[in-house]
N, C-alpha and C positions, 0 to 999 in steps of 0.2 A: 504494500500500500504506500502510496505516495502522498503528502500532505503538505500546508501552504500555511505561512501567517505573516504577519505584520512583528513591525519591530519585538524584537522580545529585552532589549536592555538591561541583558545578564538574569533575566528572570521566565524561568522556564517551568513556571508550576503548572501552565496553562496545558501540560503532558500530562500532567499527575492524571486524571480520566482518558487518555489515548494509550487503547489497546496498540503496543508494537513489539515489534522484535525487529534483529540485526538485518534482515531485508529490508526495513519499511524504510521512508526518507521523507522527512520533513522539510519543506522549501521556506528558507528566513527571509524578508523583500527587506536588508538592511539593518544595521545597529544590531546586531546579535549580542552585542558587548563579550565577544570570545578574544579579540586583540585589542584592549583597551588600556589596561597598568603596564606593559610591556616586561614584568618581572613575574615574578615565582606565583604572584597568583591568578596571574591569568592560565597558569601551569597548573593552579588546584582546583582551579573550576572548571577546566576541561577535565580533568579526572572524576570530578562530579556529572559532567555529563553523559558520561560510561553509563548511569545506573539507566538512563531513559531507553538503552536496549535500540537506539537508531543510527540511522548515520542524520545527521544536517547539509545540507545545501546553502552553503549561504551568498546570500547578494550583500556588494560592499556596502555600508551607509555611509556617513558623515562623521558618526563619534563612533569609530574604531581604525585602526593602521592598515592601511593598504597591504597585503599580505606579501605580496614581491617587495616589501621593503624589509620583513624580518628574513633574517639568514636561513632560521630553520624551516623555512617552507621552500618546498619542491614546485617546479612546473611539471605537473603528470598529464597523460592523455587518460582523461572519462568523459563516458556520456557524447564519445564524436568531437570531442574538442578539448582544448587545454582548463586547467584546474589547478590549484595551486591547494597543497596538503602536506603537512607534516608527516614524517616518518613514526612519531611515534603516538599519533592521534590519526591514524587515517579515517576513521570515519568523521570528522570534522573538515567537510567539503568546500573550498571558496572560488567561485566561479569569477572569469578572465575577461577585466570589461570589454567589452565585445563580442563578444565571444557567443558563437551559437552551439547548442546543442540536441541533441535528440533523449528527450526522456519521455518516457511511456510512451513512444512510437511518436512523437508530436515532437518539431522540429523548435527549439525555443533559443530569442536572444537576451542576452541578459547584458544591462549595461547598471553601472552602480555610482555611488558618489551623489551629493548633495551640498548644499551648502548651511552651515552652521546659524542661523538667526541669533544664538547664544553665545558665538563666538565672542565678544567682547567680555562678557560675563566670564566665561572659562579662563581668558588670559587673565582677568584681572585675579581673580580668586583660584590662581591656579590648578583647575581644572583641565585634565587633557582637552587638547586642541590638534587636529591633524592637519598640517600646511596644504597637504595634496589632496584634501577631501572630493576635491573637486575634479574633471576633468579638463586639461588643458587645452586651448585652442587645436594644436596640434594633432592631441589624441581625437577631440571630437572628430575631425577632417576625416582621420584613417578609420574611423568608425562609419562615417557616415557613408564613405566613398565603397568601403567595404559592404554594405548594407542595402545601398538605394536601392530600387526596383525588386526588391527580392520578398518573397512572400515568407513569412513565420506563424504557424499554429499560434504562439504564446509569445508574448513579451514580458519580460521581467525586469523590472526598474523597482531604485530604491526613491526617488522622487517623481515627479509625473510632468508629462508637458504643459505647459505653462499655461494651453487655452482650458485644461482642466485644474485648475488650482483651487480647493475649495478655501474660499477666503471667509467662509462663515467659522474657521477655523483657526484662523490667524492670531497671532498673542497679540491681547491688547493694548495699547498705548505702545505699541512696536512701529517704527516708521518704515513703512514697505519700502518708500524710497532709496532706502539704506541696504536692503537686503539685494545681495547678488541673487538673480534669477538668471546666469548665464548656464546653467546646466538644463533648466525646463525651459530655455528658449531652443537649446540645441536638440531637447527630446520632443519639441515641436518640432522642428526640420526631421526629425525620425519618422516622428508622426506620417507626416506628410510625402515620404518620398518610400515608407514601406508598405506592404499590405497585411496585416494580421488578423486572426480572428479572435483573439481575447490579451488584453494588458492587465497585468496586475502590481499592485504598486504599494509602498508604506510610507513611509517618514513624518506624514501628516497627525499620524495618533487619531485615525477616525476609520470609521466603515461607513459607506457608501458605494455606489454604480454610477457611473452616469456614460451612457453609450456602451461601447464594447469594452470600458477600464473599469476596475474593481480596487475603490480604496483597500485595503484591510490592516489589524490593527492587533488585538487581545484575544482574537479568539483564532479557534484553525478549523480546515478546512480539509475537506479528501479532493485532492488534486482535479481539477476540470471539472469536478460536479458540485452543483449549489449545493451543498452536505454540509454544514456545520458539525462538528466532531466536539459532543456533551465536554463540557469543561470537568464535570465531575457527572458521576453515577449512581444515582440513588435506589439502591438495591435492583439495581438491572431497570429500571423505566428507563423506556424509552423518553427522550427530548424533541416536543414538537416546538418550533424556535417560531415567535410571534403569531402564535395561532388566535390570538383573543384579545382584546382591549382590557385594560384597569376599568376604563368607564363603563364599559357594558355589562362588567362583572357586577361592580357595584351600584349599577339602577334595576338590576335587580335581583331576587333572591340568593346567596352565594350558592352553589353548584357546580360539578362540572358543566362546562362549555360544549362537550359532544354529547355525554352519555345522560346527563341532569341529573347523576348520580348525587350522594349527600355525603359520599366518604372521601373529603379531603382535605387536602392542607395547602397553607397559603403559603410559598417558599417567601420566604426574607432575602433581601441583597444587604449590600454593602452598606448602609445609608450616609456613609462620608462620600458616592459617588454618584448617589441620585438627588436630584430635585425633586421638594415632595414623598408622594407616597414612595416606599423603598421595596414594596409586595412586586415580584418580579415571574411570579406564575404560580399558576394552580399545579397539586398535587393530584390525581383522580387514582387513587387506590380500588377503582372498579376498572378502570380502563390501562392502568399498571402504566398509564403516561404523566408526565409531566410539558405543561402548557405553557410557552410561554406568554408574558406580555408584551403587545406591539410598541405598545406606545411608554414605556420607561424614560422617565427625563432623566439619560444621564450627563452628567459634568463632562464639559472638552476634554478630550485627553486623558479620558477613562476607558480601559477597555469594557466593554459589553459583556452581563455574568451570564445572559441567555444567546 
Protein backbone atom coordinates (compact mmCIF):
# COMPACT_ATOMS: atom_id res chain seq x y z
CA UNK A 1 0.00 0.00 0.00
CA UNK A 2 1.13 3.24 -0.98
CA UNK A 3 0.02 6.47 1.00
CA UNK A 4 0.37 10.54 1.00
CA UNK A 5 0.32 13.56 3.57
CA UNK A 6 1.04 16.84 4.20
CA UNK A 7 3.86 18.37 6.16
CA UNK A 8 4.58 16.16 9.02
CA UNK A 9 7.32 18.59 11.06
CA UNK A 10 9.00 15.62 12.97
CA UNK A 11 5.65 14.58 14.06
CA UNK A 12 4.54 11.37 12.86
CA UNK A 13 1.69 10.19 15.26
CA UNK A 14 -0.79 10.66 12.56
CA UNK A 15 0.62 6.48 11.78
CA UNK A 16 -0.16 5.59 15.17
CA UNK A 17 -3.80 4.20 13.22
CA UNK A 18 -2.14 3.03 9.75
CA UNK A 19 -2.09 -0.59 9.27
CA UNK A 20 1.63 -1.11 7.52
CA UNK A 21 4.50 -3.04 7.07
CA UNK A 22 8.18 -3.00 5.38
CA UNK A 23 6.36 -3.00 1.75
CA UNK A 24 3.99 -0.18 2.28
CA UNK A 25 5.33 3.66 1.53
CA UNK A 26 4.17 6.66 2.71
CA UNK A 27 4.41 9.80 0.40
CA UNK A 28 5.61 13.25 2.68
CA UNK A 29 4.69 16.64 0.15
CA UNK A 30 7.72 18.41 2.24
CA UNK A 31 9.09 19.47 5.96
CA UNK A 32 9.33 15.82 7.08
CA UNK A 33 11.73 17.49 9.78
CA UNK A 34 14.14 14.18 9.07
CA UNK A 35 17.40 16.64 8.06
CA UNK A 36 16.69 19.57 10.35
CA UNK A 37 19.45 19.73 13.79
CA UNK A 38 22.04 18.29 11.38
CA UNK A 39 23.66 16.30 14.52
CA UNK A 40 23.09 13.15 16.44
CA UNK A 41 19.43 13.64 16.68
CA UNK A 42 18.30 13.96 13.71
CA UNK A 43 20.22 10.34 13.85
CA UNK A 44 17.77 9.30 16.82
CA UNK A 45 14.66 10.16 15.25
CA UNK A 46 15.28 8.35 12.29
CA UNK A 47 15.94 5.32 14.42
CA UNK A 48 12.49 6.20 15.84
CA UNK A 49 11.16 5.99 12.62
CA UNK A 50 12.05 2.18 12.24
CA UNK A 51 9.06 1.40 14.70
CA UNK A 52 6.39 2.68 11.83
CA UNK A 53 7.31 -0.60 9.93
CA UNK A 54 7.52 1.76 6.23
CA UNK A 55 9.60 3.08 4.09
CA UNK A 56 8.95 7.32 3.55
CA UNK A 57 9.15 9.04 0.26
CA UNK A 58 9.98 12.35 0.81
CA UNK A 59 9.53 15.77 -1.02
CA UNK A 60 12.12 18.59 -0.06
CA UNK A 61 10.27 21.46 1.84
CA UNK A 62 11.75 24.73 3.09
CA UNK A 63 12.63 23.82 6.83
CA UNK A 64 14.81 20.89 6.26
CA UNK A 65 18.65 20.57 4.34
CA UNK A 66 18.68 19.61 0.99
CA UNK A 67 19.87 16.01 1.04
CA UNK A 68 22.88 16.36 -1.66
CA UNK A 69 24.25 18.66 0.79
CA UNK A 70 24.81 16.12 3.67
CA UNK A 71 27.84 13.78 3.00
CA UNK A 72 26.20 10.78 4.18
CA UNK A 73 23.59 10.57 1.57
CA UNK A 74 23.93 8.51 -1.68
CA UNK A 75 22.42 9.34 -5.32
CA UNK A 76 20.66 5.76 -5.99
CA UNK A 77 18.58 4.71 -8.94
CA UNK A 78 14.59 3.92 -7.50
CA UNK A 79 11.31 4.03 -8.76
CA UNK A 80 12.93 4.82 -12.69
CA UNK A 81 14.92 7.62 -11.57
CA UNK A 82 17.47 9.16 -9.05
CA UNK A 83 16.92 9.38 -5.14
CA UNK A 84 19.10 10.37 -2.65
CA UNK A 85 19.27 7.75 0.69
CA UNK A 86 21.48 6.88 3.28
CA UNK A 87 23.36 3.67 3.71
CA UNK A 88 22.38 3.13 6.98
CA UNK A 89 18.44 4.28 6.85
CA UNK A 90 17.46 3.13 3.50
CA UNK A 91 14.14 3.18 3.98
CA UNK A 92 14.02 6.90 4.57
CA UNK A 93 13.48 7.87 0.65
CA UNK A 94 14.38 11.79 -0.70
CA UNK A 95 13.23 12.35 -4.12
CA UNK A 96 15.69 14.48 -6.81
CA UNK A 97 14.05 17.93 -7.63
CA UNK A 98 13.04 17.16 -10.98
CA UNK A 99 13.05 14.22 -11.17
CA UNK A 100 10.39 11.81 -12.51
CA UNK A 101 9.33 8.67 -11.41
CA UNK A 102 7.06 5.69 -11.85
CA UNK A 103 5.36 4.56 -8.76
CA UNK A 104 2.37 2.32 -8.76
CA UNK A 105 2.48 2.11 -12.46
CA UNK A 106 1.70 6.15 -12.70
CA UNK A 107 4.48 8.20 -14.04
CA UNK A 108 5.12 11.08 -11.37
CA UNK A 109 7.21 14.58 -11.03
CA UNK A 110 8.38 15.76 -8.08
CA UNK A 111 9.92 19.07 -7.68
CA UNK A 112 10.57 20.44 -3.89
CA UNK A 113 11.64 23.70 -2.08
CA UNK A 114 9.77 26.75 -0.94
CA UNK A 115 10.38 29.76 0.53
CA UNK A 116 10.51 30.40 4.24
CA UNK A 117 7.72 33.47 5.37
CA UNK A 118 9.40 32.97 8.87
CA UNK A 119 12.67 33.28 7.74
CA UNK A 120 13.42 36.51 9.50
CA UNK A 121 12.18 35.12 12.66
CA UNK A 122 14.43 31.90 12.45
CA UNK A 123 17.69 34.00 11.83
CA UNK A 124 16.88 36.26 14.50
CA UNK A 125 16.05 33.64 17.23
CA UNK A 126 18.40 31.24 15.84
CA UNK A 127 16.34 28.80 14.58
CA UNK A 128 17.60 26.62 11.46
CA UNK A 129 17.38 28.45 8.29
CA UNK A 130 18.24 26.76 4.90
CA UNK A 131 20.06 29.24 2.32
CA UNK A 132 19.13 26.91 -0.66
CA UNK A 133 15.58 26.21 0.37
CA UNK A 134 14.65 27.56 -2.70
CA UNK A 135 15.38 26.66 -6.32
CA UNK A 136 17.73 28.67 -8.33
CA UNK A 137 17.01 30.58 -11.50
CA UNK A 138 19.39 28.09 -13.08
CA UNK A 139 17.95 24.83 -11.61
CA UNK A 140 14.26 26.08 -12.53
CA UNK A 141 15.51 26.50 -16.41
CA UNK A 142 16.87 22.64 -16.42
CA UNK A 143 13.69 21.71 -14.99
CA UNK A 144 11.50 23.28 -16.96
CA UNK A 145 13.28 22.74 -20.23
CA UNK A 146 13.41 19.07 -19.12
CA UNK A 147 9.64 18.80 -18.58
CA UNK A 148 7.69 21.04 -21.00
CA UNK A 149 5.34 19.22 -23.28
CA UNK A 150 5.47 16.00 -21.59
CA UNK A 151 2.56 14.59 -19.98
CA UNK A 152 2.65 13.03 -16.00
CA UNK A 153 -0.06 10.98 -14.02
CA UNK A 154 0.92 12.86 -10.77
CA UNK A 155 2.77 15.99 -9.66
CA UNK A 156 4.21 16.22 -6.43
CA UNK A 157 5.33 19.73 -5.12
CA UNK A 158 6.14 20.89 -1.71
CA UNK A 159 4.54 24.59 -2.55
CA UNK A 160 1.96 25.10 -5.27
CA UNK A 161 1.70 27.56 -8.32
CA UNK A 162 1.01 30.74 -7.48
CA UNK A 163 -2.45 31.00 -9.46
CA UNK A 164 -3.59 28.42 -6.68
CA UNK A 165 -2.38 30.08 -3.56
CA UNK A 166 -4.87 29.94 -0.81
CA UNK A 167 -4.57 33.30 0.70
CA UNK A 168 -7.52 32.71 3.19
CA UNK A 169 -4.57 31.07 4.79
CA UNK A 170 -1.80 33.44 4.96
CA UNK A 171 -0.38 34.69 8.44
CA UNK A 172 -1.69 37.72 9.53
CA UNK A 173 -0.20 41.15 9.69
CA UNK A 174 2.48 39.31 7.39
CA UNK A 175 3.29 41.71 4.27
CA UNK A 176 2.93 39.45 1.13
CA UNK A 177 4.97 42.06 -0.49
CA UNK A 178 7.99 40.98 1.24
CA UNK A 179 7.42 37.36 0.75
CA UNK A 180 9.54 35.68 -2.35
CA UNK A 181 6.92 33.81 -4.44
CA UNK A 182 9.68 33.05 -7.01
CA UNK A 183 9.30 29.22 -6.61
CA UNK A 184 5.03 29.40 -7.22
CA UNK A 185 5.72 31.60 -10.15
CA UNK A 186 8.11 29.19 -11.75
CA UNK A 187 5.48 26.02 -10.61
CA UNK A 188 3.09 28.39 -12.73
CA UNK A 189 5.38 28.07 -15.82
CA UNK A 190 5.20 24.16 -14.92
CA UNK A 191 1.78 24.41 -14.78
CA UNK A 192 1.23 25.73 -17.86
CA UNK A 193 3.74 24.11 -20.31
CA UNK A 194 2.84 20.33 -18.73
CA UNK A 195 -0.11 18.08 -18.86
CA UNK A 196 -1.05 16.06 -15.75
CA UNK A 197 -3.98 14.47 -14.25
CA UNK A 198 -3.62 15.11 -10.41
CA UNK A 199 -1.17 17.60 -8.31
CA UNK A 200 -0.71 17.29 -4.82
CA UNK A 201 0.96 19.62 -2.65
CA UNK A 202 1.62 20.81 1.37
CA UNK A 203 3.47 23.62 2.93
CA UNK A 204 0.26 25.65 3.27
CA UNK A 205 -0.86 23.66 6.79
CA UNK A 206 -4.56 23.22 5.03
CA UNK A 207 -6.77 20.75 3.09
CA UNK A 208 -8.53 21.66 0.21
CA UNK A 209 -9.09 20.86 -3.97
CA UNK A 210 -9.41 23.31 -6.16
CA UNK A 211 -9.38 22.00 -9.99
CA UNK A 212 -7.01 18.92 -10.50
CA UNK A 213 -4.58 20.10 -7.08
CA UNK A 214 -5.14 18.72 -3.79
CA UNK A 215 -3.83 20.83 -0.60
CA UNK A 216 -3.04 18.40 2.07
CA UNK A 217 -1.82 18.71 5.52
CA UNK A 218 -2.50 16.34 9.12
CA UNK A 219 -4.15 13.78 7.85
CA UNK A 220 -3.15 10.64 5.00
CA UNK A 221 -4.38 9.24 2.40
CA UNK A 222 -4.03 5.75 0.34
CA UNK A 223 -2.30 6.95 -2.74
CA UNK A 224 -4.63 8.05 -5.88
CA UNK A 225 -7.88 7.27 -4.00
CA UNK A 226 -10.15 9.84 -2.05
CA UNK A 227 -9.57 7.31 1.01
CA UNK A 228 -8.70 9.16 4.02
CA UNK A 229 -6.73 6.55 6.37
CA UNK A 230 -8.62 6.69 10.32
CA UNK A 231 -6.09 8.71 12.24
CA UNK A 232 -6.83 6.29 15.01
CA UNK A 233 -9.24 3.09 15.42
CA UNK A 234 -11.83 2.63 17.69
CA UNK A 235 -12.30 -0.86 18.20
CA UNK A 236 -12.24 -1.64 14.53
CA UNK A 237 -15.29 1.12 13.37
CA UNK A 238 -15.08 1.95 10.56
CA UNK A 239 -14.50 6.10 9.72
CA UNK A 240 -17.09 7.69 7.49
CA UNK A 241 -15.02 11.20 7.02
CA UNK A 242 -17.97 14.28 6.83
CA UNK A 243 -20.90 12.34 6.53
CA UNK A 244 -23.40 14.70 8.60
CA UNK A 245 -23.46 18.33 9.94
CA UNK A 246 -23.16 19.52 13.96
CA UNK A 247 -26.25 21.46 12.86
CA UNK A 248 -28.58 18.91 11.78
CA UNK A 249 -27.42 16.75 14.57
CA UNK A 250 -28.40 19.18 16.89
CA UNK A 251 -32.15 20.53 15.57
CA UNK A 252 -32.85 17.45 16.04
CA UNK A 253 -33.39 14.54 18.33
CA UNK A 254 -29.44 13.19 18.89
CA UNK A 255 -29.34 9.69 16.92
CA UNK A 256 -27.43 8.12 14.47
CA UNK A 257 -27.51 10.00 11.16
CA UNK A 258 -28.08 6.58 8.97
CA UNK A 259 -29.51 3.97 11.10
CA UNK A 260 -31.60 6.60 13.80
CA UNK A 261 -30.26 4.20 16.20
CA UNK A 262 -30.11 5.54 20.07
CA UNK A 263 -26.71 3.69 20.98
CA UNK A 264 -24.11 6.28 20.64
CA UNK A 265 -21.51 8.48 21.57
CA UNK A 266 -20.53 11.95 20.62
CA UNK A 267 -16.45 11.78 19.97
CA UNK A 268 -14.78 14.85 21.41
CA UNK A 269 -11.76 16.61 19.45
CA UNK A 270 -9.16 18.78 20.50
CA UNK A 271 -10.95 21.81 21.73
CA UNK A 272 -7.50 24.10 21.70
CA UNK A 273 -8.01 23.50 17.63
CA UNK A 274 -11.62 24.11 17.15
CA UNK A 275 -13.97 27.08 17.18
CA UNK A 276 -16.97 26.52 19.20
CA UNK A 277 -18.48 23.37 19.40
CA UNK A 278 -15.36 20.77 19.75
CA UNK A 279 -18.02 17.28 19.03
CA UNK A 280 -16.36 16.13 15.86
CA UNK A 281 -18.79 12.83 15.20
CA UNK A 282 -21.13 10.60 16.02
CA UNK A 283 -20.26 7.13 17.51
CA UNK A 284 -23.32 4.44 16.03
CA UNK A 285 -22.58 1.21 18.10
CA UNK A 286 -25.57 -0.23 15.83
CA UNK A 287 -23.84 0.44 12.69
CA UNK A 288 -20.09 -0.25 14.21
CA UNK A 289 -19.25 3.32 12.24
CA UNK A 290 -18.01 6.36 13.24
CA UNK A 291 -19.57 9.67 11.58
CA UNK A 292 -17.83 12.33 10.95
CA UNK A 293 -18.72 16.11 11.16
CA UNK A 294 -18.74 18.26 7.80
CA UNK A 295 -18.73 21.39 9.18
CA UNK A 296 -15.87 21.48 12.40
CA UNK A 297 -14.55 25.10 12.78
CA UNK A 298 -11.05 24.26 12.88
CA UNK A 299 -8.14 26.84 13.63
CA UNK A 300 -5.48 27.69 10.52
CA UNK A 301 -2.98 25.42 10.74
CA UNK A 302 -4.45 22.66 12.49
CA UNK A 303 -4.57 19.44 11.18
CA UNK A 304 -8.07 17.97 10.61
CA UNK A 305 -8.98 14.85 13.60
CA UNK A 306 -11.75 13.45 11.19
Amino acid sequence: MIYITGDTHRDFSRLFGVDSNEEDMLIVLGDAGINYYLNEEDNNFKEYLKRFKLKLFCIRGNHEERPENIKTYKEKEMFGGKVFVEEEYPYLIFAKDGESYNIDGKSVLVIGGAYSVDKEYRLLYGSQWFKDEQLNEKEQEKILKKVKGKHFDIVLTHTCPLKYEPKEVFMKGLDQSKVDKSMEKFLDKIEENIDYDKWYCGHYHTEKKVDKLEFMFGRVKIFLKDVFVPKFNRNGYEIIRDSCSQETIHKNEVCCPKCKGKHIIIQKGNGENIYGLDEIAIICNDCKKVYGFSDVRYKPNCPKEL
